[in-house]
N, C-alpha and C positions, 0 to 999 in steps of 0.2 A: 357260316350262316346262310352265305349264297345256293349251297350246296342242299341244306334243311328246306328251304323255299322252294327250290326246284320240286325236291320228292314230295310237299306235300304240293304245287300246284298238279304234280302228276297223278298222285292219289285223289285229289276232289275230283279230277277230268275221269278215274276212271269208275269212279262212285257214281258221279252226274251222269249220265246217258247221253243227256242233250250236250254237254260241254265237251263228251267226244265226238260227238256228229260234229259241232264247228268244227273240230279239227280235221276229218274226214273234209266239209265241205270246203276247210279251205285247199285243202289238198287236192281236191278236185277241180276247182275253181281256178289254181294256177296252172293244171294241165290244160283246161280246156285255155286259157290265155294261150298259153304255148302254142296251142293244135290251131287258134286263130288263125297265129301269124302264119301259118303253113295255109291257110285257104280251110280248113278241115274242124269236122266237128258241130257245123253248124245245128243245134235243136232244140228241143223245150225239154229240161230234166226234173226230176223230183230224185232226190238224192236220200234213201233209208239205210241205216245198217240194222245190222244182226252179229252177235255174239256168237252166233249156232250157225250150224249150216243148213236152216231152214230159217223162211220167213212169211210169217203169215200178214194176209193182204188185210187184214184189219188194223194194221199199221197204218194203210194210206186213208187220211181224210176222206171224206165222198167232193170235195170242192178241189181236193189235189189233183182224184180220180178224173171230175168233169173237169177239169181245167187242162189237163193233158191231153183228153182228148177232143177239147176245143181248139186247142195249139195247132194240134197236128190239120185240123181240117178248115179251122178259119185264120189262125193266125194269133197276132195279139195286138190290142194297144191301149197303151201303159199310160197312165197319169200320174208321173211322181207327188207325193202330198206337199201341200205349199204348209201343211203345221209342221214336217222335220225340217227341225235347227241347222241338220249339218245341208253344206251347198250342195247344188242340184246339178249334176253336167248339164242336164236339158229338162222342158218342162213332160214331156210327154215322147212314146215314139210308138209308130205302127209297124208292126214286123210281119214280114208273111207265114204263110201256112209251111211249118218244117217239119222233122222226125220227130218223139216224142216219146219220150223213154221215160221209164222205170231205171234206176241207176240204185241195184244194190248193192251197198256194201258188205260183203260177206267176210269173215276174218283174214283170210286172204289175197283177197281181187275185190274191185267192182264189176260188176254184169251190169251192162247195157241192156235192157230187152225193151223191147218196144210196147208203145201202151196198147197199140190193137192186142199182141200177144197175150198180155195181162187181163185186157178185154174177155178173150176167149179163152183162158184158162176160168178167170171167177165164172163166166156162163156155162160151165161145162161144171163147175161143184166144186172146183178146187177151191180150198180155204187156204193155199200158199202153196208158196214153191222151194223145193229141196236145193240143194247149193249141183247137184246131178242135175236137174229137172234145169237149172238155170243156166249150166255151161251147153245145153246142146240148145235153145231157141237163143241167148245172147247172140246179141250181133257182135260184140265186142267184150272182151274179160281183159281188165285192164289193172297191174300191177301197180300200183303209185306208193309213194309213201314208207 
């Protein structure tokens, strides 16, 4: 019975789109804790996948977009909401201006690339980027998972 449970929560995660991305982000998410403890890693990410080895930038929100590259040039600061139930570490924190990445997930790797990059690809006509086009501006192509 244990064994029937498993295969189908594996089957809805890989129906649902979004219920893979959790797993992607949390798989991300305990890299970057790791890379903490080392000093390393410090930045503002948006984290997308792709099935293919291409990804098209109409994926990202336009408030992901501006928000990344708000990150990168002013910083951020954060007000957690007093309406979620679950406890608060803190009520709010001001972070300074760090790197600011695009973090895709491609079937293989995540790519790092940086939001100025993604800046200047979409101003230049591009509608996405090939999983080629991704490994040589990456700052980082990173195996996890």
């Amino acid at each position: 019975m244990v064994a029937i449970s498993i295969i189908l929560y594996f089957m809805i995660i890989e129906m649902n789109p979004q219920k893979k991305e959790a797993k992607w982000q949390t798989i991300w998410n305990h890299y970057l804790r790791e890379k903490r403890k080392e000093g390393k890693m410090y930045g503002y990410y948006e984290l997308k996948q792709t099935i293919k080895n291409t990804f098209t930038f109409s994926k990202i929100k336009i408030h992901q977009y501006d928000g990344l590259q708000a990150t990168e040039e002013e910083g951020l600061v954060w007000k957690w909401s007093d309406d979620d139930r679950r406890e608060k570490p803190i009520d709010c924190a001001s972070l300074p201006p760090l790197p600011s990445y695009l973090v895709i997930k491609f079937p293989e790797a995540y790519y790092m690339i940086r939001i100025s990059d993604v800046v200047k690809l979409r101003e230049s006509g591009k509608l996405g980027i090939t999983i080629e086009e991704a490994s040589i501006i990456a700052e980082q192509i990173l195996v996890l998972g």
